[in-house]
Backbone as JSON, one array per atom type, in Angstrom:
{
  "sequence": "XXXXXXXXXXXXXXXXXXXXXXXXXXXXXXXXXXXXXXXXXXXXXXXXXXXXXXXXXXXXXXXXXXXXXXXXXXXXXXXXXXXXXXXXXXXXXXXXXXXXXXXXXXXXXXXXXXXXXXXXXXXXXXXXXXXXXXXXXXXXXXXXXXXXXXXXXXXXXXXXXXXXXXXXXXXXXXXXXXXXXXXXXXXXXXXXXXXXXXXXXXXXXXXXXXXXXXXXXXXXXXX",
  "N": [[-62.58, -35.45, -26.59], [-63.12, -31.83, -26.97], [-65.05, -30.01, -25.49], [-68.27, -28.25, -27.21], [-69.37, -26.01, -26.26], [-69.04, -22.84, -24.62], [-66.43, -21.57, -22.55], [-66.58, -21.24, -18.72], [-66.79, -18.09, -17.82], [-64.39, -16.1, -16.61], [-63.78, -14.1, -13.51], [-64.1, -10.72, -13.65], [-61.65, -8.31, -13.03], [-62.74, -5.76, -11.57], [-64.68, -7.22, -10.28], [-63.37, -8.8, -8.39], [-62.99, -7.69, -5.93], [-64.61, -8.97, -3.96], [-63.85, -11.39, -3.58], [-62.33, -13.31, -0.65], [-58.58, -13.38, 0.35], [-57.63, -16.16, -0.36], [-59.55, -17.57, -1.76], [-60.02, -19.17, -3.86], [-57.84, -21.4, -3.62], [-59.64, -22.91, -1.64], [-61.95, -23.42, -2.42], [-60.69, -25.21, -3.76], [-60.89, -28.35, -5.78], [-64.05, -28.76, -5.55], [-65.32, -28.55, -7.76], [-66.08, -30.7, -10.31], [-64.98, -30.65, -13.3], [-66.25, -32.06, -16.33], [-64.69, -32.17, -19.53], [-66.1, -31.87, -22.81], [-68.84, -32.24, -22.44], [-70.97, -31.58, -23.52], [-74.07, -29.58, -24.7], [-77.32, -29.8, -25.36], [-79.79, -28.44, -27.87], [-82.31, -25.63, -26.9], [-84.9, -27.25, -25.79], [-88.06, -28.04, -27.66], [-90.18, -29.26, -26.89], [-91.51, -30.35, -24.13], [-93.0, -32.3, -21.23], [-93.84, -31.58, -18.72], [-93.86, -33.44, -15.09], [-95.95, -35.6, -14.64], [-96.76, -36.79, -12.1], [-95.21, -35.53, -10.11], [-94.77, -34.77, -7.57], [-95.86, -36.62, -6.1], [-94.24, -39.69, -4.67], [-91.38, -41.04, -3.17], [-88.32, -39.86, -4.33], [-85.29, -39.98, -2.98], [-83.15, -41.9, -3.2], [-82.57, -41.78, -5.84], [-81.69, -39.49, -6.61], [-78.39, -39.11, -7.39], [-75.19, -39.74, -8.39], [-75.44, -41.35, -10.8], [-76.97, -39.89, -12.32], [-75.98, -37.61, -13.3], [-75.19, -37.55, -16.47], [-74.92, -37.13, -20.34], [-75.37, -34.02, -21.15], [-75.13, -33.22, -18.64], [-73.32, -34.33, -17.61], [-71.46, -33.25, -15.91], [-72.17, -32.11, -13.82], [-72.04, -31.62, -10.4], [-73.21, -34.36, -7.54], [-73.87, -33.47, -4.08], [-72.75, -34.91, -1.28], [-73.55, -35.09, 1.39], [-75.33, -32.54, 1.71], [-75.03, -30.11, 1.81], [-75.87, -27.18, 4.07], [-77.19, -24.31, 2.06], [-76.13, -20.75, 2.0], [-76.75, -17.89, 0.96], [-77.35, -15.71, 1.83], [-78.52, -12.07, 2.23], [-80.33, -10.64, -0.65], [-82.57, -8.95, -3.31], [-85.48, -8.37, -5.02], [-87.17, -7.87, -7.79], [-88.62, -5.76, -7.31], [-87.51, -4.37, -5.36], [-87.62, -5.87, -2.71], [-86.54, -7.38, 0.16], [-84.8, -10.28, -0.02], [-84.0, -13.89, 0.96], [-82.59, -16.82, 0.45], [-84.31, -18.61, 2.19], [-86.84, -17.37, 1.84], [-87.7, -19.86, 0.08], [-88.12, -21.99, 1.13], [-89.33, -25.34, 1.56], [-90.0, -25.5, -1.39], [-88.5, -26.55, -4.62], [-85.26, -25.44, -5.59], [-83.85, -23.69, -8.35], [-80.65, -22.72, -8.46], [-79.18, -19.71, -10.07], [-76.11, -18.2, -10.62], [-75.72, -15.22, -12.59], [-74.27, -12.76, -15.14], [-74.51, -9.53, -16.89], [-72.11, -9.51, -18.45], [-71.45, -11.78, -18.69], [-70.54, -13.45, -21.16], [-70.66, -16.84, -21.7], [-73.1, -17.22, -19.81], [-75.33, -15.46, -21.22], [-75.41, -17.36, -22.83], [-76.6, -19.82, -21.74], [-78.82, -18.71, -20.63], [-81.56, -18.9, -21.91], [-82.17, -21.32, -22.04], [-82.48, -21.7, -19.36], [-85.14, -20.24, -18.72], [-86.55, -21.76, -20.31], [-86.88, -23.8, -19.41], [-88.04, -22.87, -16.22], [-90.34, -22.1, -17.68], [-91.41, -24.68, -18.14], [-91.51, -25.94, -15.78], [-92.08, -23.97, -14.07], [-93.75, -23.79, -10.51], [-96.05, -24.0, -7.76], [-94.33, -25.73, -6.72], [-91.55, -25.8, -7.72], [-88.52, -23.56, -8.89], [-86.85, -21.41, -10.8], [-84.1, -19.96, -9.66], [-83.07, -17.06, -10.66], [-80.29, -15.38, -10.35], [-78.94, -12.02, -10.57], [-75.38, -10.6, -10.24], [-74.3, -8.76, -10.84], [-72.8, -5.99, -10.59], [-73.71, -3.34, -11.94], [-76.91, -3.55, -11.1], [-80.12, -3.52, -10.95], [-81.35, -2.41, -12.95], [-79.72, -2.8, -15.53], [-79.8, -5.58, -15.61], [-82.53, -6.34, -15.62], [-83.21, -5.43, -18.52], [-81.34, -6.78, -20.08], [-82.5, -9.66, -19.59], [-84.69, -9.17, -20.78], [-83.99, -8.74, -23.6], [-82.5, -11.3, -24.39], [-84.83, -12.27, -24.24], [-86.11, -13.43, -21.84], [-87.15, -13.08, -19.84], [-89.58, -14.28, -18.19], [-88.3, -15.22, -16.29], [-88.14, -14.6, -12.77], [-87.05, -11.46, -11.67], [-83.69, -11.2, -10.02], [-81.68, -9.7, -7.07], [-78.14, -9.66, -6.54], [-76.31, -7.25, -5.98], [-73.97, -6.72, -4.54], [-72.35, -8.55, -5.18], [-71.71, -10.16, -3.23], [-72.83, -12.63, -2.82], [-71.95, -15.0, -4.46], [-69.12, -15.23, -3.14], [-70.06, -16.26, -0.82], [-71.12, -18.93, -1.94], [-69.17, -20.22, -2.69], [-68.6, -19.38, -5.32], [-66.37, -19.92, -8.44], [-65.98, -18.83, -10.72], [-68.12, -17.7, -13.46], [-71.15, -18.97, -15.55], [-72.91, -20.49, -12.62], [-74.94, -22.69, -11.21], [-76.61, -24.1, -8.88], [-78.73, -26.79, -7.32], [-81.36, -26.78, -4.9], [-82.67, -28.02, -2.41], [-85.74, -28.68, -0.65], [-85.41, -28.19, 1.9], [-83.5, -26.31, 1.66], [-81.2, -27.29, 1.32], [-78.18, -28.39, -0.66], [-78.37, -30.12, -3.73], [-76.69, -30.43, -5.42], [-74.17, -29.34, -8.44], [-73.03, -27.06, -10.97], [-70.6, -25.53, -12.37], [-70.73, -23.56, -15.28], [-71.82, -23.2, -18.5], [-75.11, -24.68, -19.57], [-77.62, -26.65, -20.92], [-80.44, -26.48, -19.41], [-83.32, -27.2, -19.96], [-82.96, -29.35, -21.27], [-83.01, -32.99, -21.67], [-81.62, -34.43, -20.23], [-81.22, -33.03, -17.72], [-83.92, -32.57, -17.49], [-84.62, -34.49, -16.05], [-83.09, -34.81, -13.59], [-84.1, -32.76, -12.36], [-86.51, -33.41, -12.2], [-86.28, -35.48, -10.64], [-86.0, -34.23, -8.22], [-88.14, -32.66, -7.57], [-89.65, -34.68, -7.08], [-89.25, -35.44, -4.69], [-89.8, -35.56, -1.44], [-89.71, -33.57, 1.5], [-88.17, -33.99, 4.14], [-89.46, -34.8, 7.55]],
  "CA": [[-63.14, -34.46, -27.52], [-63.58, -30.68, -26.28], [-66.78, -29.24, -25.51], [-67.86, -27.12, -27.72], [-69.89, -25.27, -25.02], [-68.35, -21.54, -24.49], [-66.01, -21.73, -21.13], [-66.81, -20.37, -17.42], [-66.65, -16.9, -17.47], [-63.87, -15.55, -15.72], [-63.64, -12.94, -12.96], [-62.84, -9.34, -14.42], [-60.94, -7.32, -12.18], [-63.77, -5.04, -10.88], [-65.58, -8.37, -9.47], [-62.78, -9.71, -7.14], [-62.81, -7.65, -4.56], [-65.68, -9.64, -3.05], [-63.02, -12.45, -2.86], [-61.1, -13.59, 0.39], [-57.52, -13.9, 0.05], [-57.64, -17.96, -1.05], [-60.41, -18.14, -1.88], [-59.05, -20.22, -4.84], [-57.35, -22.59, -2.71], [-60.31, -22.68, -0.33], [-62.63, -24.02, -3.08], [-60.22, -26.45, -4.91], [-62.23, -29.38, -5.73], [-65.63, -28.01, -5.01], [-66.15, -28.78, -9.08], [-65.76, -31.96, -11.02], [-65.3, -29.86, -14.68], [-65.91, -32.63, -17.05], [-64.96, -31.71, -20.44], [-66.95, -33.07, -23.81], [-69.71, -32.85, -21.99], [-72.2, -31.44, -24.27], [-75.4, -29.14, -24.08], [-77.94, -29.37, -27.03], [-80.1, -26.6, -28.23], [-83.41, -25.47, -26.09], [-86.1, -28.21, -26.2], [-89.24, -26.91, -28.29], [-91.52, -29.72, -26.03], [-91.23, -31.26, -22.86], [-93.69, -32.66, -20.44], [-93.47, -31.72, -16.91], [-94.44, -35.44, -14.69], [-97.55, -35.82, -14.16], [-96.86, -36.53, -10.22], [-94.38, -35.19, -9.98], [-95.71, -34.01, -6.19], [-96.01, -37.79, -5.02], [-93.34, -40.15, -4.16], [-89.94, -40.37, -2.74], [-87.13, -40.88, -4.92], [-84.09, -39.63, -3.1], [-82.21, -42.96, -3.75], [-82.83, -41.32, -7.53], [-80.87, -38.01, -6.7], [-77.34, -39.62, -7.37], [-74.47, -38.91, -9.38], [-76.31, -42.07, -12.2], [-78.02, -39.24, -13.05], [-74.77, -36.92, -14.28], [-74.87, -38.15, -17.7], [-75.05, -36.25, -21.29], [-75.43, -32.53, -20.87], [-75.08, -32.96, -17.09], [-71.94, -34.61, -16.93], [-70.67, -31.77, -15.05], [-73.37, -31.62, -12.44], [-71.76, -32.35, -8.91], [-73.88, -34.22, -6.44], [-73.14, -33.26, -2.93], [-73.17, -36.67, -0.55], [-73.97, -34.35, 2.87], [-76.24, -31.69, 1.36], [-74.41, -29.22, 2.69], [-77.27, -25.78, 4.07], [-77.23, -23.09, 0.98], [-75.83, -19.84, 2.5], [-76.54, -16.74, -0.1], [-77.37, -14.03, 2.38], [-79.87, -11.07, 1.9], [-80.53, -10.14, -2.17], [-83.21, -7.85, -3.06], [-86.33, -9.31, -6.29], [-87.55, -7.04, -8.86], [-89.55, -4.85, -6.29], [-86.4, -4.02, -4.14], [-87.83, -6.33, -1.45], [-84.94, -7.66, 0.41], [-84.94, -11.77, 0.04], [-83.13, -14.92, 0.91], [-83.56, -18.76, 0.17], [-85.37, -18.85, 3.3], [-88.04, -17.58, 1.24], [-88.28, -20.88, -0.79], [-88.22, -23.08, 2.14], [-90.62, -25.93, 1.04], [-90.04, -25.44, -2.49], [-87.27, -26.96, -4.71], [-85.09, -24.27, -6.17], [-82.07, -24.05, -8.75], [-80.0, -20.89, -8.3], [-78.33, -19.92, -10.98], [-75.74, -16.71, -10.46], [-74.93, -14.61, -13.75], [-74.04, -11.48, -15.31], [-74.54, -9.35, -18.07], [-71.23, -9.16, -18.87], [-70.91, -13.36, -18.45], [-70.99, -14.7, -22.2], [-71.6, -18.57, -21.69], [-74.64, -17.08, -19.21], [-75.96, -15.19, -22.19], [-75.52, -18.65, -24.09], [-77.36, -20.51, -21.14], [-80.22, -18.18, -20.29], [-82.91, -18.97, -22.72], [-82.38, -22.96, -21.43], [-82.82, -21.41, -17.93], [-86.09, -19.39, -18.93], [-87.41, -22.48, -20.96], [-86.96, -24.6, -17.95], [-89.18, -22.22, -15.97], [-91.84, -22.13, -18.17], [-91.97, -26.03, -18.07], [-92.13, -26.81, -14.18], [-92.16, -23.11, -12.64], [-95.03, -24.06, -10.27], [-95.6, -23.76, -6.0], [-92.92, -26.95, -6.33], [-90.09, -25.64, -8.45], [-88.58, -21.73, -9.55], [-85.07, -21.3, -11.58], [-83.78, -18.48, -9.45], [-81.54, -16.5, -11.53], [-79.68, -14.72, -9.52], [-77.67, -11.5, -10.82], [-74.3, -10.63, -9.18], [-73.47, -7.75, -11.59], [-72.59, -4.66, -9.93], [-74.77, -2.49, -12.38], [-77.6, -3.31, -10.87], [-81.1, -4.25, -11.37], [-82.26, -1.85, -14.18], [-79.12, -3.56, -16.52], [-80.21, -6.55, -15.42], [-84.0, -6.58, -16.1], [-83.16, -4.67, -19.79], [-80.82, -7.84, -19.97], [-82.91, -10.71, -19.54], [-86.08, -8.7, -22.3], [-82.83, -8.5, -24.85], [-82.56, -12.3, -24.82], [-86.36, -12.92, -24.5], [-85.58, -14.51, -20.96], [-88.35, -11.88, -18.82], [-90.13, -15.25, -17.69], [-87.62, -15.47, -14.92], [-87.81, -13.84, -12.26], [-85.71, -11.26, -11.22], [-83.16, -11.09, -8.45], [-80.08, -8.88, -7.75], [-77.27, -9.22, -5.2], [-75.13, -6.05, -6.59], [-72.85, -6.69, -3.33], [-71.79, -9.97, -5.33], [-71.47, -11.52, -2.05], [-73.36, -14.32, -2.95], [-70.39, -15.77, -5.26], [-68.41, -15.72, -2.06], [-70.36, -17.25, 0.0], [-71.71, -19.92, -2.38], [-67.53, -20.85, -3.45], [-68.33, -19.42, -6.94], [-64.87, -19.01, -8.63], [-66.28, -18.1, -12.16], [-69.81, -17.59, -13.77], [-72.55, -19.31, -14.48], [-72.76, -21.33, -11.7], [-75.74, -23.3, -10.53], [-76.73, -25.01, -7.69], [-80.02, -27.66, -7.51], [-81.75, -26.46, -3.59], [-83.74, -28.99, -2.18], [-86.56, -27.99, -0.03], [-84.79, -27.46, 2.98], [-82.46, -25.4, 1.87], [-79.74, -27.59, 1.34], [-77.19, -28.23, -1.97], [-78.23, -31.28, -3.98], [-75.71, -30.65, -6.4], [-74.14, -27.83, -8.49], [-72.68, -27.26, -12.24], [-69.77, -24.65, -13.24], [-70.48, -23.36, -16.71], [-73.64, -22.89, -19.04], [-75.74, -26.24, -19.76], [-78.96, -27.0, -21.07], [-81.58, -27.08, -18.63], [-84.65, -27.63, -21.1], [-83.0, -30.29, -22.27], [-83.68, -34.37, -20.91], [-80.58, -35.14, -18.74], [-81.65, -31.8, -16.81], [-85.21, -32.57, -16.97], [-84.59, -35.89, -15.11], [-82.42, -34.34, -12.07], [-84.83, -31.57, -11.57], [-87.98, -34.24, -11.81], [-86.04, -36.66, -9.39], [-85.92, -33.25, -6.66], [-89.54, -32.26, -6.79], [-90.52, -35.57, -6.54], [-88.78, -36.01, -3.46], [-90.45, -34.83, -0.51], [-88.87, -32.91, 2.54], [-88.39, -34.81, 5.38], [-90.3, -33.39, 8.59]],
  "C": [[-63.56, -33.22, -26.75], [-64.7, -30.37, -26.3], [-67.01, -28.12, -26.58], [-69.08, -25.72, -27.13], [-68.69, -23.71, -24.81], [-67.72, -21.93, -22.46], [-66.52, -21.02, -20.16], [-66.58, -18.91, -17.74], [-65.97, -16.43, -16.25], [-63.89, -14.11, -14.91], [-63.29, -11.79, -13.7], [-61.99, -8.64, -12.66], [-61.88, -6.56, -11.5], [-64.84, -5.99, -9.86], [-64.64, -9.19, -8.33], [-62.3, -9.03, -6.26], [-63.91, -8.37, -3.6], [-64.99, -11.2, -2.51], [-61.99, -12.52, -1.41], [-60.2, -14.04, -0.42], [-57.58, -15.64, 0.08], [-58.23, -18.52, -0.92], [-60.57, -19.67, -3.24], [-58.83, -21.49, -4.05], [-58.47, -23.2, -1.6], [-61.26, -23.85, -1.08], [-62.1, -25.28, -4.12], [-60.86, -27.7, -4.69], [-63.44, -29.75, -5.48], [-66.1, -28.83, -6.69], [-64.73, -29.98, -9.52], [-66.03, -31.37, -12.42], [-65.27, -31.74, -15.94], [-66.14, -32.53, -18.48], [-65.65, -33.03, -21.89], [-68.23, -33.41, -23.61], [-70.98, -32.98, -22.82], [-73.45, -30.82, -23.78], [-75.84, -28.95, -25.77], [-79.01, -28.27, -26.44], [-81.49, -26.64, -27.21], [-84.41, -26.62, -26.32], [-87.15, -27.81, -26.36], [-90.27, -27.73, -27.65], [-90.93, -30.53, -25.29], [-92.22, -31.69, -22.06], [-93.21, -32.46, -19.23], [-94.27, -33.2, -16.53], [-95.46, -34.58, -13.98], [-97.8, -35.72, -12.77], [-95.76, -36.5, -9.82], [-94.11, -34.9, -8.39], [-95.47, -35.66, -5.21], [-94.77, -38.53, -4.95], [-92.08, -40.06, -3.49], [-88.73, -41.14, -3.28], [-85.83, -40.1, -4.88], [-83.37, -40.22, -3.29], [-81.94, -42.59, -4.91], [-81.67, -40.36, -7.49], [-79.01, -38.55, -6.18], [-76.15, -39.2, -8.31], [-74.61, -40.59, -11.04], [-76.7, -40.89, -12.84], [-76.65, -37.82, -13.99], [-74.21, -37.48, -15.55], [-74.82, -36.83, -18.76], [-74.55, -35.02, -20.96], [-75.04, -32.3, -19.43], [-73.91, -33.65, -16.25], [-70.92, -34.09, -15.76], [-71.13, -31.6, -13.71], [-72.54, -32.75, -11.07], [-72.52, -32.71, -7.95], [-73.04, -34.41, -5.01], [-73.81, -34.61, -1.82], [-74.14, -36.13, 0.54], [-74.82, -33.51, 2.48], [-75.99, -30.76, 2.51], [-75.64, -27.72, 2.62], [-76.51, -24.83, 2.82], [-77.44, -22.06, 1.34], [-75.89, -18.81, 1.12], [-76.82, -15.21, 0.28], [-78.49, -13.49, 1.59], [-79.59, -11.13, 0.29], [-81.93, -9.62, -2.4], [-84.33, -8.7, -4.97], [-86.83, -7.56, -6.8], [-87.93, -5.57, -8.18], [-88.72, -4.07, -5.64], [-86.8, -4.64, -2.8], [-86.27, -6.85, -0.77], [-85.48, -9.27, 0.92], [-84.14, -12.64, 0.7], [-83.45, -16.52, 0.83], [-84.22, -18.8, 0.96], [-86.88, -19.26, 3.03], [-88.65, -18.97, -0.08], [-87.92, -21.92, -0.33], [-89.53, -23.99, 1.64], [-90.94, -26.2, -0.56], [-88.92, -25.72, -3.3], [-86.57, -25.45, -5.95], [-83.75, -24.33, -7.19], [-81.89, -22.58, -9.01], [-79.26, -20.6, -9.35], [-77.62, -18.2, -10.74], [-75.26, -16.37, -11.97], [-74.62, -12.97, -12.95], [-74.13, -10.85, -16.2], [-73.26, -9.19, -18.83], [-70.81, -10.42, -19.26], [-71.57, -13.72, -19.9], [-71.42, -16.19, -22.25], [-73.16, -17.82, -20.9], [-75.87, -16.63, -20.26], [-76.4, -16.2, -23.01], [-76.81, -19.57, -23.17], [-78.7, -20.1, -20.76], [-81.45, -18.79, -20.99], [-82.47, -20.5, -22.32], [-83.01, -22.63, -19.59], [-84.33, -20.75, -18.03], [-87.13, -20.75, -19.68], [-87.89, -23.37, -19.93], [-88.27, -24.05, -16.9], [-90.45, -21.98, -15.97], [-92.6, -23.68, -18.59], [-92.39, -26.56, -16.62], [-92.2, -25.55, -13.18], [-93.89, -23.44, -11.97], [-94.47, -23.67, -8.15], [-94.45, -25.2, -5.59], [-91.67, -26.56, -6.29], [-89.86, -23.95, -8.86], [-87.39, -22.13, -10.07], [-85.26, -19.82, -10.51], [-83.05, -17.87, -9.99], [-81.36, -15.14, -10.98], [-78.66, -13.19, -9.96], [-76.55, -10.46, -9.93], [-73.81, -9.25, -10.22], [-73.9, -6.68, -11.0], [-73.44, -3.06, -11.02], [-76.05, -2.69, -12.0], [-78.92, -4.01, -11.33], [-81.67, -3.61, -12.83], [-81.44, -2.4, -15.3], [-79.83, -4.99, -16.77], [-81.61, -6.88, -16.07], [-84.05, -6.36, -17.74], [-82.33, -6.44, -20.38], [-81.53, -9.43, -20.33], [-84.45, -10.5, -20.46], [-85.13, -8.96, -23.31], [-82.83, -9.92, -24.93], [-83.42, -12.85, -24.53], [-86.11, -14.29, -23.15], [-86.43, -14.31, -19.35], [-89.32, -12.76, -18.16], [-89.78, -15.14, -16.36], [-87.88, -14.17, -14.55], [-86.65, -12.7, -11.92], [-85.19, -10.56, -9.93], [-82.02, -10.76, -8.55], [-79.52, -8.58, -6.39], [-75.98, -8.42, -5.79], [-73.73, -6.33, -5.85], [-71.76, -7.36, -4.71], [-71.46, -10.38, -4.01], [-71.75, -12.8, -2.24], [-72.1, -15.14, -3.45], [-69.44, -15.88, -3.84], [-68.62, -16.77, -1.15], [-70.86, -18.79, -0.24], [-70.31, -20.47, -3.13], [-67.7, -20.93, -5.31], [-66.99, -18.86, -7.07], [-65.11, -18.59, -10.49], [-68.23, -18.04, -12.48], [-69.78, -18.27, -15.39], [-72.3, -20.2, -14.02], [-73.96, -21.73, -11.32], [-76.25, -24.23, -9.61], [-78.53, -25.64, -7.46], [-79.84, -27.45, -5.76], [-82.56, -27.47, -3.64], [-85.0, -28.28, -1.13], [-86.72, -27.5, 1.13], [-84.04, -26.42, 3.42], [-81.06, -25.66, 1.96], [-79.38, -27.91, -0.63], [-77.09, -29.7, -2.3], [-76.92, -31.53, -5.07], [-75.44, -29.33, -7.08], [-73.54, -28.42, -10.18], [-72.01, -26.2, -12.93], [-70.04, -24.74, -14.75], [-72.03, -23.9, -17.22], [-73.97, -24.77, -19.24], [-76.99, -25.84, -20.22], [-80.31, -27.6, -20.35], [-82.26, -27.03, -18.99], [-84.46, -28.67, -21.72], [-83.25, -31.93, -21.36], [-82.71, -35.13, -20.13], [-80.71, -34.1, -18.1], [-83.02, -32.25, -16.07], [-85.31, -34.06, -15.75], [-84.25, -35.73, -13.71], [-83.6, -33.72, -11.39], [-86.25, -32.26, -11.23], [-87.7, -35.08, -10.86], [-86.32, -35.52, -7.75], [-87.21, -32.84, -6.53], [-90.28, -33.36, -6.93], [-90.21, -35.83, -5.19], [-89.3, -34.95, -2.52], [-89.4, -34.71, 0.79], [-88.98, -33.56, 3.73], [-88.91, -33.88, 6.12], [-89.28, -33.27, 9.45]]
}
């Protein structure tokens, strides 16, 4: 049965010069697309866990947990380091994951031009306002070459101004993180490495999300 989820958002033409020649071929099998997967609508209540802070349940952070809505979600065996280079936050500071060393992070790259992202935002913004804390952030990342002032106007238009915002105009990031369409998200652990990732919009407010993202900030960072 097809999803009835809006597809990846493909490259336009003005966005692939930031690609190496095969880069295609470079990334084949990076994503496990599995269709049918399903994303329901924003969740109007959720509970963040209670202790969420104490135990350690990386045995938890498995691909058991790619069910429902999250069928899609690839976990990575090696937790390969999360390379995204400089990008610049609301302020024009100039950032990089570095800065959320210690803290678990899910990256999410759009665009204003990326329909499914438009569809996924307000799940990414609800998410936020359930576990953003000194544990957890949604970074939402934008890669669109207009800039930050589209961008910010962007994320007030679909009531989404919760999130932070962050803007690598270069689009480099998509290169270096083997995006080959948008939205793309990737679950950071607190080192700075890639617990897993998920081509194409989803429902992160909803309870096969909330489970992944409660299994990673329960899990504490090795020393």
């Amino acid at each position: 049965m097809p999803s009835k989820e809006p597809a990846p958002q493909p490259l336009t033409s003005r966005n692939r010069f930031v690609f190496l020649a095969g880069l295609a071929i470079a990334v084949v099998g990076v994503y496990a697309i599995v269709s049918g997967s399903g994303n329901e609508q924003v969740a109007d209540k959720a509970t963040p866990p209670a202790a969420a802070a104490s135990g350690n349940v990386a045995s938890g952070l498995d691909k058991s947990l790619s069910t429902g809505a999250m069928a899609a979600f690839v976990f990575k065996k090696d937790r390969p380091a999360v390379v995204t280079g400089d990008f610049k936050d609301g302020n024009g500071n100039v950032v990089n994951l570095d800065n959320w060393k210690g803290r678990v992070a899910l990256v999410n790259l759009w665009a204003t031009w990326c329909g499914p992202c438009r569809a996924e935002m307000p799940h990414l913004a609800k998410l936020q306002e359930l576990y953003g804390s000194d544990d957890f952030e949604v970074v939402a990342l934008s890669v669109d070459l207009k800039g930050a002032e589209a961008s910010a106007a962007f994320l007030k238009e679909i009531k989404a101004d919760n999130l932070a915002l962050y803007i690598d105009q270069t689009s480099k990031a998509m290169n270096r993180l083997g995006a080959i369409g948008l939205p793309v998200t990737l679950l950071v652990d607190r080192q700075g490495r890639e617990i897993g990732r998920l081509l194409g919009p989803a429902d992160w407010a909803g309870e096969d999300a909330r489970r992944i993202i409660e299994a990673a900030i329960a899990e504490k960072a090795q020393s």
